[in-house]
N, CA, C and O atoms as CSV, one atom per row, in Angstrom:
chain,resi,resn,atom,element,x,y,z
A,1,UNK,N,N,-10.924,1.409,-15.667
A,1,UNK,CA,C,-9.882,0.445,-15.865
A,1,UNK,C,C,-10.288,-0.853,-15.154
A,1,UNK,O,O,-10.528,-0.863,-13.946
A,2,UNK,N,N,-10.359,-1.934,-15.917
A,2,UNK,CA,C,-10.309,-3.074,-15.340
A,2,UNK,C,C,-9.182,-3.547,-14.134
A,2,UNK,O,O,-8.075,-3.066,-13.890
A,3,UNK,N,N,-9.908,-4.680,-13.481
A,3,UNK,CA,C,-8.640,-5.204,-12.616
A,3,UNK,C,C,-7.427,-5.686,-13.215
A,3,UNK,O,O,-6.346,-5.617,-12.630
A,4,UNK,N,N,-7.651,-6.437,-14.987
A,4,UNK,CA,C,-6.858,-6.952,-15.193
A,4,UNK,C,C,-5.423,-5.890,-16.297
A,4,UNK,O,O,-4.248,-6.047,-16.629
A,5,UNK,N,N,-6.615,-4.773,-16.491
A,5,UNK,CA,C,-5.339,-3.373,-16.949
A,5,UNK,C,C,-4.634,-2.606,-15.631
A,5,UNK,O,O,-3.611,-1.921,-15.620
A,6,UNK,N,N,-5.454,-2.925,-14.623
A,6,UNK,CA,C,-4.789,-2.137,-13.172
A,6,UNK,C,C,-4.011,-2.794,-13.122
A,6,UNK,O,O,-3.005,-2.084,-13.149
A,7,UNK,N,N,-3.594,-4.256,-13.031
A,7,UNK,CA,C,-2.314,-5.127,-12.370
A,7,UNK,C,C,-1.333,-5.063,-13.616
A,7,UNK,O,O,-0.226,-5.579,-13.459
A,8,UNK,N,N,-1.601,-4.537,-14.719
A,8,UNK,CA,C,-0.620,-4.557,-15.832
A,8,UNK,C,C,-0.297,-3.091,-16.053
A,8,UNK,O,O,0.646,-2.804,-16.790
A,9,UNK,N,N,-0.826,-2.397,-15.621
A,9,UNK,CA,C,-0.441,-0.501,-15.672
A,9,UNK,C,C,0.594,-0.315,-14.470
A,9,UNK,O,O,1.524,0.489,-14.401
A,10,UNK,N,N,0.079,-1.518,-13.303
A,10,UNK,CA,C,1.177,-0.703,-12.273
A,10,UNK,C,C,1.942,-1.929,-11.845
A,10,UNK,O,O,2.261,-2.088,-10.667
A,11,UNK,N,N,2.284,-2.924,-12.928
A,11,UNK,CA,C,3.527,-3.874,-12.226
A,11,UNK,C,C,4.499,-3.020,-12.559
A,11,UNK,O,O,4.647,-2.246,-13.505
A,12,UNK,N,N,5.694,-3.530,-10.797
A,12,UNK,CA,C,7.080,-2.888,-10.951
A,12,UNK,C,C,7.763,-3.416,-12.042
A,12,UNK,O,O,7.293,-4.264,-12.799
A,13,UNK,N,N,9.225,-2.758,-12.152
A,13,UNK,CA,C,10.198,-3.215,-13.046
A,13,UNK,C,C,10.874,-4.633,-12.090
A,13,UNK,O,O,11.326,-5.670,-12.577
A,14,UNK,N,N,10.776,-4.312,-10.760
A,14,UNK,CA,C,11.583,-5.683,-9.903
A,14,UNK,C,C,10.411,-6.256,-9.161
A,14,UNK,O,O,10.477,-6.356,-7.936
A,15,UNK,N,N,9.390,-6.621,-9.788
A,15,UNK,CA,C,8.067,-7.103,-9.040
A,15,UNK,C,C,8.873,-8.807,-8.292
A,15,UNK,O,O,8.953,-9.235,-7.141
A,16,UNK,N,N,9.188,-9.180,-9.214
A,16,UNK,CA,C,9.675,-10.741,-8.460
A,16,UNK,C,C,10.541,-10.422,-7.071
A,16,UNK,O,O,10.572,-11.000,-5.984
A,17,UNK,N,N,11.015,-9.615,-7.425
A,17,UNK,CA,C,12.290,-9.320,-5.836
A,17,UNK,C,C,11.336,-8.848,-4.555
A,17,UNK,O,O,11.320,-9.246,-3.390
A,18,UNK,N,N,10.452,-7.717,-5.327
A,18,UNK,CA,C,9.611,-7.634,-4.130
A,18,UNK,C,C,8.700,-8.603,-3.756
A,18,UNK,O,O,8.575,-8.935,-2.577
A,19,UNK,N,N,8.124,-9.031,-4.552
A,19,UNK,CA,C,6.995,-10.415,-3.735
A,19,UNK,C,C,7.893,-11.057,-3.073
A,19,UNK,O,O,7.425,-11.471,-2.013
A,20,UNK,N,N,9.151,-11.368,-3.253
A,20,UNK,CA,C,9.980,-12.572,-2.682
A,20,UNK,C,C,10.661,-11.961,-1.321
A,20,UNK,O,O,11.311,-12.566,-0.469
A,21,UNK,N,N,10.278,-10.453,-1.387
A,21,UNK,CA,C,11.121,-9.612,0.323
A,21,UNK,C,C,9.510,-9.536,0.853
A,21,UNK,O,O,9.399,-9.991,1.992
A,22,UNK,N,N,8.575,-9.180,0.417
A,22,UNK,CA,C,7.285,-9.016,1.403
A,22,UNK,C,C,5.935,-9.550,0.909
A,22,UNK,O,O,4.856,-9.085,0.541
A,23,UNK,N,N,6.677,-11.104,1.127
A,23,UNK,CA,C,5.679,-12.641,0.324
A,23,UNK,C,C,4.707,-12.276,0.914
A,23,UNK,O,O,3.797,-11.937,0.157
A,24,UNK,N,N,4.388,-12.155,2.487
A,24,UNK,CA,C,2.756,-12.094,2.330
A,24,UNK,C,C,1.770,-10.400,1.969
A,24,UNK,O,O,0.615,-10.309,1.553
A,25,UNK,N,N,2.454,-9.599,2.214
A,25,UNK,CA,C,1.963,-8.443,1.552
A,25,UNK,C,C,1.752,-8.657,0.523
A,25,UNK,O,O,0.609,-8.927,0.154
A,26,UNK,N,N,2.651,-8.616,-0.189
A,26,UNK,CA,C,2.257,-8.573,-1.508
A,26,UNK,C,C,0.979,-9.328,-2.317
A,26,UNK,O,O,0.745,-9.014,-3.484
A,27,UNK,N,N,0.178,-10.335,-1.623
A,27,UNK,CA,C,-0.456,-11.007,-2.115
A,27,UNK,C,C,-1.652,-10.225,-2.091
A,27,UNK,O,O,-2.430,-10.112,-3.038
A,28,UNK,N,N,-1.809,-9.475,-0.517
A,28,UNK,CA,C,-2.823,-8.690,-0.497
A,28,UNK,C,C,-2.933,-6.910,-1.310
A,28,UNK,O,O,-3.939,-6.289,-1.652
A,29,UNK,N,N,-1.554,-6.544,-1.394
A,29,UNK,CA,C,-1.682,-5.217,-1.760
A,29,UNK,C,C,-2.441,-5.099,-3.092
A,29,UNK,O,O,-3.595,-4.674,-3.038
A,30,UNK,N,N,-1.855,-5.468,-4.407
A,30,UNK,CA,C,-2.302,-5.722,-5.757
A,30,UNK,C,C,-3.860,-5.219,-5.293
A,30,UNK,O,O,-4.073,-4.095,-5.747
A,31,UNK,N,N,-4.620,-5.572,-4.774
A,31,UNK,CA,C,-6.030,-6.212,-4.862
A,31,UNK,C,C,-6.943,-4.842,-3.953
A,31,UNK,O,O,-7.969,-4.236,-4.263
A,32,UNK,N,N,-5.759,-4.690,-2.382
A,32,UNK,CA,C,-5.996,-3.349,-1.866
A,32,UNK,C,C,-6.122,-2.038,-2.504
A,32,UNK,O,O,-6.773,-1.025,-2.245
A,33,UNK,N,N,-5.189,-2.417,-3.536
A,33,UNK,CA,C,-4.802,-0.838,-4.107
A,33,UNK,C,C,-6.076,-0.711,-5.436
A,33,UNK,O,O,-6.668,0.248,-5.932
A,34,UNK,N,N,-6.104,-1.877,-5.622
A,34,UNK,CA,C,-7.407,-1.883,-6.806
A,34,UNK,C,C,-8.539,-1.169,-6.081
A,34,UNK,O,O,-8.803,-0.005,-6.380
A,35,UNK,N,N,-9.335,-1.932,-4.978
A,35,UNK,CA,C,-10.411,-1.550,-4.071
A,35,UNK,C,C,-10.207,0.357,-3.894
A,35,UNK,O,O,-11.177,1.081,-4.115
A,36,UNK,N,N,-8.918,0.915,-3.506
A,36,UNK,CA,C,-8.540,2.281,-2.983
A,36,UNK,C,C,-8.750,3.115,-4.114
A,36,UNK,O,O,-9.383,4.168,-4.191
A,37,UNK,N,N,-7.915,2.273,-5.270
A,37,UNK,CA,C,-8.498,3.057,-6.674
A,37,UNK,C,C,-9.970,3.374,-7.414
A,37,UNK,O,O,-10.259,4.362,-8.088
A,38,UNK,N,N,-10.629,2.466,-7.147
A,38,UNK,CA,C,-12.275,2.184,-7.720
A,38,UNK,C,C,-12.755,3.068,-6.454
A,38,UNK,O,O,-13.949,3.361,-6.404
A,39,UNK,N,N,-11.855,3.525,-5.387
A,39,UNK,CA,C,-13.379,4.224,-4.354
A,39,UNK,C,C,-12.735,5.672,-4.673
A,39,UNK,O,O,-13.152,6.582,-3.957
A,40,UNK,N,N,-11.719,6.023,-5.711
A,40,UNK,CA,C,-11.299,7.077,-5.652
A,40,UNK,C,C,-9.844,8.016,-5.162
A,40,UNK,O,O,-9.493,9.195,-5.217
A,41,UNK,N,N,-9.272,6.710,-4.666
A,41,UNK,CA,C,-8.050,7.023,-3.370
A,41,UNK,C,C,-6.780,7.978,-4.470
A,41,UNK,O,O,-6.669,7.417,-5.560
A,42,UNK,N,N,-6.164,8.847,-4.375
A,42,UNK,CA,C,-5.070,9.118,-5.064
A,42,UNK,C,C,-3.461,8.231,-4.297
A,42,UNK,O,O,-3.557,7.615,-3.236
A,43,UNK,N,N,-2.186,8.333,-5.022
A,43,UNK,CA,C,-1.115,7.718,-3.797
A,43,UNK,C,C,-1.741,8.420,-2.863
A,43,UNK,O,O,-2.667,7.816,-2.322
A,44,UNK,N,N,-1.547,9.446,-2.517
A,44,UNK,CA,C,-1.026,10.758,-1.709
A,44,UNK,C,C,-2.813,10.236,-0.276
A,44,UNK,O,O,-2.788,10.365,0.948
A,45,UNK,N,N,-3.414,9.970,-0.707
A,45,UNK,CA,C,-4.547,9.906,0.069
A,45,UNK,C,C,-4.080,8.310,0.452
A,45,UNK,O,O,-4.559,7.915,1.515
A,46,UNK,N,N,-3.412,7.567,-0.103
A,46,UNK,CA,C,-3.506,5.991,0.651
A,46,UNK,C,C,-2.407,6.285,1.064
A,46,UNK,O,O,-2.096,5.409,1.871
A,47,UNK,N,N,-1.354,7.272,0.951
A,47,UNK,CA,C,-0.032,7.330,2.281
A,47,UNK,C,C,-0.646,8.042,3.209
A,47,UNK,O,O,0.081,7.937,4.197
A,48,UNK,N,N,-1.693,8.807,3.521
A,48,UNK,CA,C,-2.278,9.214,4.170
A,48,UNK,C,C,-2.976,8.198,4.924
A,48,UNK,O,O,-2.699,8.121,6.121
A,49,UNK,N,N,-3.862,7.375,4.423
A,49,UNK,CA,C,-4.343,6.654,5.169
A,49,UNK,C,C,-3.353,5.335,5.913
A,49,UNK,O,O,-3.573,4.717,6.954
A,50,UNK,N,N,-2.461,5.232,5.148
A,50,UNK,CA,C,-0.977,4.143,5.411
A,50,UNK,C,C,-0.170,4.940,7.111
A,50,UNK,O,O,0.186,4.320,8.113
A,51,UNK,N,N,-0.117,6.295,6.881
A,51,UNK,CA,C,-0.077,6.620,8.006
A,51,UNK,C,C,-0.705,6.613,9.268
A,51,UNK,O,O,0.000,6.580,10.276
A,52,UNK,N,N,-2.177,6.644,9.368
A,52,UNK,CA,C,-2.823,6.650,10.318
A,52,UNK,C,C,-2.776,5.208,10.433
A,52,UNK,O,O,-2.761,4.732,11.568
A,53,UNK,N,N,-2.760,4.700,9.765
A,53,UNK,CA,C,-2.621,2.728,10.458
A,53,UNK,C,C,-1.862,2.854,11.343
A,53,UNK,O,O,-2.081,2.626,12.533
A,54,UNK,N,N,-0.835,3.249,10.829
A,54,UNK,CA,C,0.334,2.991,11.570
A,54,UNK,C,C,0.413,3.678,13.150
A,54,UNK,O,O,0.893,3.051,14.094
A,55,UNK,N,N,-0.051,4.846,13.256
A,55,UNK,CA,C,-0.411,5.423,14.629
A,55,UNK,C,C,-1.394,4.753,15.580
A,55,UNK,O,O,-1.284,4.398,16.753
A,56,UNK,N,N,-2.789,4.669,14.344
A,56,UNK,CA,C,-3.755,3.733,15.666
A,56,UNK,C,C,-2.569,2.358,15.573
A,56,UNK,O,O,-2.164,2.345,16.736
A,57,UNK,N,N,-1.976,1.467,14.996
A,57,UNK,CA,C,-1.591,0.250,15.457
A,57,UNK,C,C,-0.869,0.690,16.746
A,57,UNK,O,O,-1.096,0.127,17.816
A,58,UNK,N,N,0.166,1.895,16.600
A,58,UNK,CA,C,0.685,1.996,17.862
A,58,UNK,C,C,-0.186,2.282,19.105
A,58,UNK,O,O,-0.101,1.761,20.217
A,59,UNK,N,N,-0.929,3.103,18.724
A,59,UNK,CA,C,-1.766,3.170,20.162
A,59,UNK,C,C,-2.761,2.055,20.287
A,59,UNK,O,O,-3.505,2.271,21.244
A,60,UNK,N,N,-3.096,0.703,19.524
A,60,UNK,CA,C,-3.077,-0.073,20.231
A,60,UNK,C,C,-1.994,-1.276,21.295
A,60,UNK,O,O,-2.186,-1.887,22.346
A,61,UNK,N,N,-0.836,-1.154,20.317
A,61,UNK,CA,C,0.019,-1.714,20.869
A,61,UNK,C,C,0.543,-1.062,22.468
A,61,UNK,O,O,1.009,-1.700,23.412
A,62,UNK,N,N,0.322,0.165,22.383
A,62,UNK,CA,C,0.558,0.878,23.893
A,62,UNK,C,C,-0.254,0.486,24.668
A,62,UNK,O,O,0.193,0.513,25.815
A,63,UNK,N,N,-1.751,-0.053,24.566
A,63,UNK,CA,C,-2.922,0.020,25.354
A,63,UNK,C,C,-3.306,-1.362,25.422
A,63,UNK,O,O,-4.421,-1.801,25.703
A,64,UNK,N,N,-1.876,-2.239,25.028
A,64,UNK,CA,C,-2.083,-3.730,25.563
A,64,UNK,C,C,-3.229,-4.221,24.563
A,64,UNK,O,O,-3.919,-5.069,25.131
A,65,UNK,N,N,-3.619,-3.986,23.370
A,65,UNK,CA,C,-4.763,-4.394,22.325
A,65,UNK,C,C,-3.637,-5.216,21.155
A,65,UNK,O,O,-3.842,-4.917,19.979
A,66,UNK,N,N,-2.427,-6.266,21.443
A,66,UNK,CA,C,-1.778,-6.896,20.715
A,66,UNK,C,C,-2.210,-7.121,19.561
A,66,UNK,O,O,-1.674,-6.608,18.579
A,67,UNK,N,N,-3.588,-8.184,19.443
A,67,UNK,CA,C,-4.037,-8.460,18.266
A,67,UNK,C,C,-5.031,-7.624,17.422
A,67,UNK,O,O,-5.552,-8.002,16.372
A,68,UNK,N,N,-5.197,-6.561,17.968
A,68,UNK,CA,C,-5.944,-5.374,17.061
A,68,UNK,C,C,-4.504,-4.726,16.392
A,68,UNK,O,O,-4.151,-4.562,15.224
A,69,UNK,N,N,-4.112,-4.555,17.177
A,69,UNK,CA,C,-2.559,-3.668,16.902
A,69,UNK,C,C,-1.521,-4.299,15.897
A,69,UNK,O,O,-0.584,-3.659,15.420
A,70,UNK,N,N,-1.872,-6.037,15.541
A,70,UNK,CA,C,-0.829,-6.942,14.727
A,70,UNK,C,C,-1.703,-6.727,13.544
A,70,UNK,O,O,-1.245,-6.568,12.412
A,71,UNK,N,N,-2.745,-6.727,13.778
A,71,UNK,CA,C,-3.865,-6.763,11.729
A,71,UNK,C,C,-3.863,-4.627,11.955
A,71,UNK,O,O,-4.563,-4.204,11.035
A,72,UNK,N,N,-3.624,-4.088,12.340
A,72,UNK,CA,C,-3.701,-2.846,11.698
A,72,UNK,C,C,-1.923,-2.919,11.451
A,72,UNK,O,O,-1.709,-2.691,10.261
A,73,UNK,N,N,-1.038,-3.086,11.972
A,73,UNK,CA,C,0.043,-3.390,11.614
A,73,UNK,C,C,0.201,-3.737,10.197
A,73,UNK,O,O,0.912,-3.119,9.404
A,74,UNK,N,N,-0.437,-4.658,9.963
A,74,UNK,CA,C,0.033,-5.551,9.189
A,74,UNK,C,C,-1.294,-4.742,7.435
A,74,UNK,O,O,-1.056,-4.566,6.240
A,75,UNK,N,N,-2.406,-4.542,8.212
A,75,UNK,CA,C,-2.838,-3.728,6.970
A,75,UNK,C,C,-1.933,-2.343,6.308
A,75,UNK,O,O,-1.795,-1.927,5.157
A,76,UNK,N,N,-1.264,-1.750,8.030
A,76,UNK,CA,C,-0.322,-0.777,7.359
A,76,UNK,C,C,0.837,-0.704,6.217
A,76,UNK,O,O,1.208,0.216,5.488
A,77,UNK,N,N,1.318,-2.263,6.388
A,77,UNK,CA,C,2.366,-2.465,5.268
A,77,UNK,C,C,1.467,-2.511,3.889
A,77,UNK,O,O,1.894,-2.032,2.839
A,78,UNK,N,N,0.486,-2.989,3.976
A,78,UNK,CA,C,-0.044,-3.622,2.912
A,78,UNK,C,C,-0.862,-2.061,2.062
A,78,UNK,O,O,-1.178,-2.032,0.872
A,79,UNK,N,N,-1.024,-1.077,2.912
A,79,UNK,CA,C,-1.709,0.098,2.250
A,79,UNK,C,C,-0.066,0.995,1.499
A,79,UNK,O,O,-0.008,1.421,0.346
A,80,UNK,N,N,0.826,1.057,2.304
A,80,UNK,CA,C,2.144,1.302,2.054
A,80,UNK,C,C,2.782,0.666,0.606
A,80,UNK,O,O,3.698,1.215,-0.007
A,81,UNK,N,N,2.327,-0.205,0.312
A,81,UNK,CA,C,2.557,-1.401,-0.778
A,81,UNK,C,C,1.627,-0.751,-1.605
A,81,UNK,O,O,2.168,-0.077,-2.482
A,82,UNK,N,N,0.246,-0.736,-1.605
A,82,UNK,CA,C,-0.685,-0.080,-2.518
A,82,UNK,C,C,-0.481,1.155,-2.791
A,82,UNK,O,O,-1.041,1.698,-3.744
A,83,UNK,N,N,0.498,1.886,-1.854
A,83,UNK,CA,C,0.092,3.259,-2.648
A,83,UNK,C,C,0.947,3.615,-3.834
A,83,UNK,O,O,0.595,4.380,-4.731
A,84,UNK,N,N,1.852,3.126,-3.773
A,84,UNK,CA,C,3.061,3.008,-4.891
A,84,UNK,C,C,2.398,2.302,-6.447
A,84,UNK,O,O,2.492,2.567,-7.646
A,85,UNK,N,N,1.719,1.299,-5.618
A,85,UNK,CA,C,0.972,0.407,-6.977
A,85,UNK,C,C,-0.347,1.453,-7.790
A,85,UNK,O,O,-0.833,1.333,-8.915
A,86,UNK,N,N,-0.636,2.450,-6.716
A,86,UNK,CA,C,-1.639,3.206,-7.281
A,86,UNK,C,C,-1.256,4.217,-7.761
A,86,UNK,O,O,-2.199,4.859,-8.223
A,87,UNK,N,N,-0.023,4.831,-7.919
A,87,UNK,CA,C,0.740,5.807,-8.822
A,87,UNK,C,C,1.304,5.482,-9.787
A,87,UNK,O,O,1.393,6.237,-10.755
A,88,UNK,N,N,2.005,3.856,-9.752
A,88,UNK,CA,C,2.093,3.294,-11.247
A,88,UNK,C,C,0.696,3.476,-12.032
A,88,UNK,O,O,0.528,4.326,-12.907
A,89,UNK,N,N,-0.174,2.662,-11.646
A,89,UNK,CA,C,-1.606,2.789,-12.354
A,89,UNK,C,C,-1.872,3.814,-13.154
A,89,UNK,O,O,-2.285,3.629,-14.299
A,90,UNK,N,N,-1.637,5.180,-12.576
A,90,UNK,CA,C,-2.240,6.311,-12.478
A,90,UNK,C,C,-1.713,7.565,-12.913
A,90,UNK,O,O,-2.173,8.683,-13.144
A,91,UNK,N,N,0.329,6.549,-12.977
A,91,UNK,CA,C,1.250,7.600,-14.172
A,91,UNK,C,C,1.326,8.992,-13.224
A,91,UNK,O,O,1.889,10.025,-13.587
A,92,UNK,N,N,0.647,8.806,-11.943
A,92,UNK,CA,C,0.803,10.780,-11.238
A,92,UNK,C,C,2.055,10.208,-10.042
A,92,UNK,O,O,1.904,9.199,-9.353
A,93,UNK,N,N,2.966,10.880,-10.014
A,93,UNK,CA,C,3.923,10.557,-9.397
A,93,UNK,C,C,4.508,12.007,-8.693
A,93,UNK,O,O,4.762,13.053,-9.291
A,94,UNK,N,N,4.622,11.761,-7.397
A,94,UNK,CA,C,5.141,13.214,-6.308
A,94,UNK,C,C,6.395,13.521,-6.361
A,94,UNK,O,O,7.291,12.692,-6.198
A,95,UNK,N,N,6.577,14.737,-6.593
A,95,UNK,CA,C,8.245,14.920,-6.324
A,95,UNK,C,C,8.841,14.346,-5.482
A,95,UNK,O,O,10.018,13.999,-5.569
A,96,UNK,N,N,7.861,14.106,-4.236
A,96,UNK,CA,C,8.860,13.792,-3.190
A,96,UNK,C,C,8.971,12.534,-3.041
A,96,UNK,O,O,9.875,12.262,-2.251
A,97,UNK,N,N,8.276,11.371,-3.590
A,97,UNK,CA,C,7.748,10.148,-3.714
A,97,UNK,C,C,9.629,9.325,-3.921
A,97,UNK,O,O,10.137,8.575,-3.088
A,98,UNK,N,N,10.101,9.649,-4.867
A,98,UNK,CA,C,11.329,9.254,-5.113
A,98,UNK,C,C,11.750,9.202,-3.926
A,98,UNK,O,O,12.285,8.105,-3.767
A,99,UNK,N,N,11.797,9.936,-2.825
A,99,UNK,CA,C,12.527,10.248,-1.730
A,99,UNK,C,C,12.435,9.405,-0.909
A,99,UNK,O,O,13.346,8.907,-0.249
A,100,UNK,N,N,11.252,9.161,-0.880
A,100,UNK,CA,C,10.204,8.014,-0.051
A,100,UNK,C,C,10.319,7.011,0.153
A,100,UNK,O,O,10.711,6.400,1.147
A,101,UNK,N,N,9.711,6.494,-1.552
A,101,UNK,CA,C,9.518,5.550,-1.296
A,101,UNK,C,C,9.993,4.858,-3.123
A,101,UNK,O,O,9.878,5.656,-4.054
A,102,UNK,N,N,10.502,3.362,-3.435
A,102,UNK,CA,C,10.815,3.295,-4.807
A,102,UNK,C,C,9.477,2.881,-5.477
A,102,UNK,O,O,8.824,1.895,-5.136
A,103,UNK,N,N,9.148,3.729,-6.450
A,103,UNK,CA,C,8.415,3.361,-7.465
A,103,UNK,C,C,8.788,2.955,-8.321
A,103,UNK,O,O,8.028,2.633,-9.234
């Protein structure tokens, strides 16, 4: 799949509302979730990896590492954002995903 069938397989139904609640994520996710898809990533493996951001950011933020801890932060939203975009793509959707998170 091209980049330009990936961004048209997995736009939301409220894509404008979300770019306009998480303007700068969103600019980067689209593009993340492409990269996660072409190396193979399923959702379920980029909420996986969306999780561990989020732990090392905290344990840098505990260990006084602010600005390591603000860009893994901030990649965490942005893998969180991709993984949703990579189950539109990809039409495989988790039971529990609804629960989660809105696709």
């Amino acid at each position: 799949m091209t980049y330009l069938e990936f961004i048209e397989s997995s736009r939301r139904k409220d894509s404008h509302l979300n770019n306009k609640l998480h303007f700068f994520s969103s600019r980067f996710s689209i593009v993340t979730a492409f990269i996660l898809y072409r190396l193979g990533f399923s959702a379920n493996l980029a909420t996986l990896l969306f999780g561990i951001l989020g732990i090392l950011s905290s344990v840098c933020f505990y260990f006084e590492y602010y600005i390591l801890g603000y860009i893994l932060f901030r990649f965490h939203i942005i893998v969180d954002m991709a993984d949703g975009t990579i189950a539109r793509a990809r039409k495989q959707f988790s039971k529990y995903a609804d629960g989660y998170d809105k696709t």
